[in-house]
C-alpha positions as CSV (number, residue, x, y, z in Angstrom):
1,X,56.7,40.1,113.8
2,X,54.6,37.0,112.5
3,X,55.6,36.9,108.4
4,X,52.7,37.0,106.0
5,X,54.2,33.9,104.1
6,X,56.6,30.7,104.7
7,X,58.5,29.5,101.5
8,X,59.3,26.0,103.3
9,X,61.8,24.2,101.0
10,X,61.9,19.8,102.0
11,X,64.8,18.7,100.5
12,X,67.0,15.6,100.3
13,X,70.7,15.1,98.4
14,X,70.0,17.8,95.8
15,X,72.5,20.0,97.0
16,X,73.0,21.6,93.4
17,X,69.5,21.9,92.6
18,X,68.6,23.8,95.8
19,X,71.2,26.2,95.1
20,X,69.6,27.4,91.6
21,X,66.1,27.2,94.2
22,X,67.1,29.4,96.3
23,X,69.0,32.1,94.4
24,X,65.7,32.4,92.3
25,X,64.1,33.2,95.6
26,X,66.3,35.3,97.5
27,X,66.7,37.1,94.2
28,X,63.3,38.1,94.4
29,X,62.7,38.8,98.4
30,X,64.6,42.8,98.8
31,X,61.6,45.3,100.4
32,X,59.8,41.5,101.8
33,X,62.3,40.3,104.5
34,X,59.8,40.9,107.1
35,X,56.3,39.7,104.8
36,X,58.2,36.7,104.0
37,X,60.5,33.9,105.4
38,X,62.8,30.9,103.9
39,X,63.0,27.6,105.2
40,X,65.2,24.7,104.2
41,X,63.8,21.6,106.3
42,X,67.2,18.8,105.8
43,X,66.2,15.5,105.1
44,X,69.8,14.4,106.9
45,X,71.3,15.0,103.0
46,X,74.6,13.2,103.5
47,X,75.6,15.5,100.3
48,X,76.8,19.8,100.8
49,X,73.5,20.9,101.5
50,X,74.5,22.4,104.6
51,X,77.1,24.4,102.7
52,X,75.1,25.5,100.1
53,X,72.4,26.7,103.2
54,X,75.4,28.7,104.6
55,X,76.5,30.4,101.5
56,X,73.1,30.9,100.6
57,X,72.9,33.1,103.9
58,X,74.6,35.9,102.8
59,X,71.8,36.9,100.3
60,X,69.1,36.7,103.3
61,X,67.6,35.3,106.2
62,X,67.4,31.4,105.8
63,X,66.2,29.0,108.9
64,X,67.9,25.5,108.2
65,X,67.0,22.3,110.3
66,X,69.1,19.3,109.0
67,X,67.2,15.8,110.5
68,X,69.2,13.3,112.7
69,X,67.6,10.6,110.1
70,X,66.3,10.4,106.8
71,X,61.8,10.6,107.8
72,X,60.6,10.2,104.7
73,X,59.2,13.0,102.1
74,X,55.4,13.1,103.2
75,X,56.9,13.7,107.6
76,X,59.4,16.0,106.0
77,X,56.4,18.2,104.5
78,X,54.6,18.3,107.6
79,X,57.7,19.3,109.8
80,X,58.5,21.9,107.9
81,X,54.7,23.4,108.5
82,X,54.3,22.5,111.5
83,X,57.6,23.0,113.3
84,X,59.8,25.4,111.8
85,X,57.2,27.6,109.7
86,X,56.0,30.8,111.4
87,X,53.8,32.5,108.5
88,X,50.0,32.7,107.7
89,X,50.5,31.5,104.9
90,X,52.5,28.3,103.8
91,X,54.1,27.3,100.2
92,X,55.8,24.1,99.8
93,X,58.0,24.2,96.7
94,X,60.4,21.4,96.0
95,X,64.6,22.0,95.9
96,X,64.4,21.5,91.9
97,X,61.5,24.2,91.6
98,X,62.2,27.8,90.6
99,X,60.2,30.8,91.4
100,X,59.3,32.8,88.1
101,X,61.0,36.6,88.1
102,X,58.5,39.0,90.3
103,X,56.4,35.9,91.4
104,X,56.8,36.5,94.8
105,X,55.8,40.2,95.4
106,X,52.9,39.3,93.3
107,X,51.9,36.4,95.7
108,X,52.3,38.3,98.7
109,X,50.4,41.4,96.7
110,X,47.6,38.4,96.0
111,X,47.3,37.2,99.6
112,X,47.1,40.8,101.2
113,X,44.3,41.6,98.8
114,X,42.5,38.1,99.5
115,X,42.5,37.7,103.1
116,X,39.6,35.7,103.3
117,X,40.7,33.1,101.1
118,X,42.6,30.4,103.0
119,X,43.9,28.1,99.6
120,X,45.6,29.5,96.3
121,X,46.0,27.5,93.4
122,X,49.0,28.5,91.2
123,X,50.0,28.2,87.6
124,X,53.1,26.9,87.0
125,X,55.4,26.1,83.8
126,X,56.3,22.4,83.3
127,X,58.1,21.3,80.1
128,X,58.5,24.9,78.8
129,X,54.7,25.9,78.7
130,X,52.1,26.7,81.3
131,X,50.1,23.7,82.7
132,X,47.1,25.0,82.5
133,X,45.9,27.4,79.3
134,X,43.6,29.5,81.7
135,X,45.7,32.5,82.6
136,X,42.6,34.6,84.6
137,X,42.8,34.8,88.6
138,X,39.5,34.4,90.2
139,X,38.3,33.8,93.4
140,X,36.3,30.0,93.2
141,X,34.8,27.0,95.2
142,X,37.2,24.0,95.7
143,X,35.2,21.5,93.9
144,X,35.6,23.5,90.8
145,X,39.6,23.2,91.3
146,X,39.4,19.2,90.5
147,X,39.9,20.1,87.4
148,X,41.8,18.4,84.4
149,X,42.4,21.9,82.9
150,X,43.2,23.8,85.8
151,X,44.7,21.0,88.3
152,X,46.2,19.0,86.3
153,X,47.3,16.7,89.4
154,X,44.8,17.2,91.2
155,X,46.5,18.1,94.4
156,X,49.0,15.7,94.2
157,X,51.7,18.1,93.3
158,X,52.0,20.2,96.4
159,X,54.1,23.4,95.1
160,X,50.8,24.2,93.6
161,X,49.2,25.3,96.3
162,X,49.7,28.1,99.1
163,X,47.2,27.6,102.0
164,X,46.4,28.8,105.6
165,X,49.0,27.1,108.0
166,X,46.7,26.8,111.2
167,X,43.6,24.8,109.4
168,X,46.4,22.6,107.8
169,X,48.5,22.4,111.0
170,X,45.3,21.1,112.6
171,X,44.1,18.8,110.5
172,X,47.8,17.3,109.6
173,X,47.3,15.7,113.5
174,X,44.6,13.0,111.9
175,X,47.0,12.4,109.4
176,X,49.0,9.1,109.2
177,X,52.5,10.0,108.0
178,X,55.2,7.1,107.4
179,X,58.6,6.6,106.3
180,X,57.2,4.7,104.2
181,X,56.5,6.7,100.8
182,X,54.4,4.5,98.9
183,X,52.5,2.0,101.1
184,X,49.5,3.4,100.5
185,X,47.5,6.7,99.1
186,X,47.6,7.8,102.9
187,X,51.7,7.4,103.0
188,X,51.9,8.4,99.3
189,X,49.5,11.5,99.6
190,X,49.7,12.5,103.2
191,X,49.6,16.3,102.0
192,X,46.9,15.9,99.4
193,X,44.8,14.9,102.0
194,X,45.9,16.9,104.4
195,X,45.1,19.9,101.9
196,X,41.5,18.5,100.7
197,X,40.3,17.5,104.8
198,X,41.2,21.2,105.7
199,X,40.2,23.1,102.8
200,X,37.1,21.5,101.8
201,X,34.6,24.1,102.6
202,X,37.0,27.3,102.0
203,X,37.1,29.8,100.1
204,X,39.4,29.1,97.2
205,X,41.2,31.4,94.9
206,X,42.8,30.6,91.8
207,X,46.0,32.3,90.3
208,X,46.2,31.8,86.3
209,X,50.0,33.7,85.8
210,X,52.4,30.8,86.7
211,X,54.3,31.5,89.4
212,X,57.3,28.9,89.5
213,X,58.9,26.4,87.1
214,X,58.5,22.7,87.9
215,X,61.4,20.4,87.0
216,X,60.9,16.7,86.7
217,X,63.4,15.1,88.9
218,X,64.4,11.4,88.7
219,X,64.3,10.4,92.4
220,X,61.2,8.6,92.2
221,X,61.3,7.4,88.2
222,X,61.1,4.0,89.3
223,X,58.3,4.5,91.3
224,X,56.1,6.4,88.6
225,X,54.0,3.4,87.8
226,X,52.9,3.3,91.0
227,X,52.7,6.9,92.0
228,X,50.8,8.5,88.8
229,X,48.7,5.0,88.1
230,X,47.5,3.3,91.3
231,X,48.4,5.5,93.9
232,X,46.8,8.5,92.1
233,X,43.8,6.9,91.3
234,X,43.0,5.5,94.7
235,X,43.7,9.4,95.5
236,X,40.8,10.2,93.2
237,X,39.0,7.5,95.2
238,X,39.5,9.0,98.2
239,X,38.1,12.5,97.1
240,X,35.0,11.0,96.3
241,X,34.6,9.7,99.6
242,X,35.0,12.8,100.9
243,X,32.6,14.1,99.5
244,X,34.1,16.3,96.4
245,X,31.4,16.5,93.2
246,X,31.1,13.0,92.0
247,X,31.3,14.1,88.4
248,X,34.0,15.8,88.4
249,X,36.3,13.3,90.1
250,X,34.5,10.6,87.7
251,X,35.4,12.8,85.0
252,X,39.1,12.5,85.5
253,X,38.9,8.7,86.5
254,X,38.0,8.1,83.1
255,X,40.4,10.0,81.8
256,X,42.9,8.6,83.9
257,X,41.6,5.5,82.7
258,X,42.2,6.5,78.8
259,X,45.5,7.5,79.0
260,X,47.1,4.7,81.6
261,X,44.8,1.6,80.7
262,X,47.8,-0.3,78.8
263,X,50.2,0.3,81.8
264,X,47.9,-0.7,84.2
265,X,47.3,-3.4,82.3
266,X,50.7,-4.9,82.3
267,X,51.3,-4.1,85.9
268,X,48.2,-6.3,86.4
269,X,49.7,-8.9,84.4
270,X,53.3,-8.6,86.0
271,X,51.4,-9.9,89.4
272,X,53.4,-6.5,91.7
273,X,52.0,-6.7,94.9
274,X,53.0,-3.2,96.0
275,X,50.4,-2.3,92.6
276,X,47.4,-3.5,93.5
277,X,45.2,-2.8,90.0
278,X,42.0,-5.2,90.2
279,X,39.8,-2.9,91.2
280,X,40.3,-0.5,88.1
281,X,41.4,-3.4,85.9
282,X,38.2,-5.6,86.6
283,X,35.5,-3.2,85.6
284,X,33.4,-2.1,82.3
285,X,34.7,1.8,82.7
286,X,38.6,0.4,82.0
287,X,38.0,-1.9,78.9
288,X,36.3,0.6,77.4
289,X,38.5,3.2,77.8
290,X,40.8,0.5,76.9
291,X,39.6,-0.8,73.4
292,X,38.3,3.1,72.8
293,X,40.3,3.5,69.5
294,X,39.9,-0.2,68.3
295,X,36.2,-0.2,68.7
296,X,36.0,2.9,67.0
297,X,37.4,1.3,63.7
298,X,35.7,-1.8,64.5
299,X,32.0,-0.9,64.3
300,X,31.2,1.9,67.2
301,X,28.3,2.0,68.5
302,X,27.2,-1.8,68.0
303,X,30.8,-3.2,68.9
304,X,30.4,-1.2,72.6
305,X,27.4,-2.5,73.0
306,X,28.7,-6.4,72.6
307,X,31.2,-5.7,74.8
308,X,28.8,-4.5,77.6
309,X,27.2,-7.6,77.1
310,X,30.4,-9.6,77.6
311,X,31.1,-7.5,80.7
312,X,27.6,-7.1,82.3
């Protein structure tokens, strides 16, 4: 019997976490056994993940596939879709994130009463609150998902989302995946776009009551600069050309813009060749975002409009 949904669960060395991950999941799964299955794809953790697997066995039914080498996170997302996952429905969550109490029989209740939409976007908590204020569930059209107040990442944080594993499947074979995390937006944000290329014209659904808690794990912290500054906005970039409304994704460059200009700043002054800034640090949109406050107390409207001289 094909299982309605796959909870696929990447992990690497976070043997301790994934325990807490998936007693919140198999906590939740008596009466669902055969709607849904739980999968721990093994990034070749060289820590007791396996043994935490096996003693997490006796609460369920758990397929485990440990890695003969470390692939990378982004080929480690698309094996566990499309080797190991069986379901019609995929959700990625990461071994530090815990499903909320009741949060899966009320997704599996969502997608049996939706089964014409192929993507859900989920609520979720993330430093104690929910990310996004709008708590309604509503059927929707992707575009209206790049949303500040309802996607906060804007597809970049995969636990998110629950999509259609064929489409995704089928469009993860035009999709470059590396080893290499961060080389690019491609190798950084092989799932995002992934996710946007086969979910584009789709119906959409969103689900306002959050359905997991995301942790902020330290992994990557070095890497942050890169990931949530350059990397993210060349995502944004790559939206655009794919056609995704303009304003919108325009909208949240600027924003983007607002809140990161000083950092991209320095990383433009430190000269990093894996952070290549120019193109957002050499245009008028940036310094404006980044003197906002200062020409506000300097004069307004009259000091913008010198500085659009200066930068025309």
């Amino acid at each position: 019997m094909t299982p309605l949904l796959s909870i696929c669960i990447p992990t690497y060395n976070r043997s301790s976490s994934l325990r807490s991950c998936l007693r919140t999941a198999f906590s939740q799964l008596k009466g669902l056994e055969d709607e849904v299955e739980v999968i721990v794809s093994d990034n070749c953790s060289c820590d007791d993940t396996g043994l935490v697997v096996q003693q997490a066995r006796q609460y369920g039914p758990l397929t485990y596939h440990r890695n003969e080498q470390n692939i990378g996170a982004g080929p480690n997302f698309f094996l566990s879709v499309n080797e190991w996952a069986k379901g019609e429905y995929c959700w990625l969550i990461g071994d530090d994130d815990f499903v909320m109490k009741g949060s899966i029989a009320r997704l599996v209740s969502i997608l049996k009463e939706n089964p014409k939409v192929d993507m859900f976007l989920a609520n979720c908590i993330t430093n104690g609150k929910p990310a996004s204020k709008n708590l309604r569930s509503f059927w929707t059209r992707f575009d209206w998902l790049v949303d500040l107040e309802l996607n906060s990442a804007c597809f970049a944080f995969l636990p998110t989302t629950i999509f259609r594993r064929k489409p995704w499947s089928e469009m993860s074979q035009e999709i470059t995946v590396s080893i290499d995390n961060f080389r690019s937006v491609g190798t950084t944000y092989p799932h995002s776009l992934c996710l946007v290329k086969s979910m584009r014209w789709r119906p959409c659904f969103y689900i306002g009551d959050p359905l997991f808690t995301s942790t902020k794990g330290g992994d990557w912290q070095e890497k942050y600069p890169l990931l949530w500054l350059v990397r993210f906005l060349e995502l944004l970039d790559y939206f655009e050309c794919l056609g995704i409304d303009r304003t919108r994704i325009e909208r949240y460059r600027r924003i983007c813009l607002r809140r990161f200009s000083s950092s991209l700043l320095l990383l433009h002054l430190q000269g990093n060749d894996g952070c290549s800034v120019n193109k957002y640090v050499f245009n008028k949109d940036f310094w404006l975002s980044c003197l906002f406050s200062p020409v506000q107390k300097l004069g307004g409207q009259r000091a913008i409009s010198k500085i659009e001289e200066m930068l025309a």
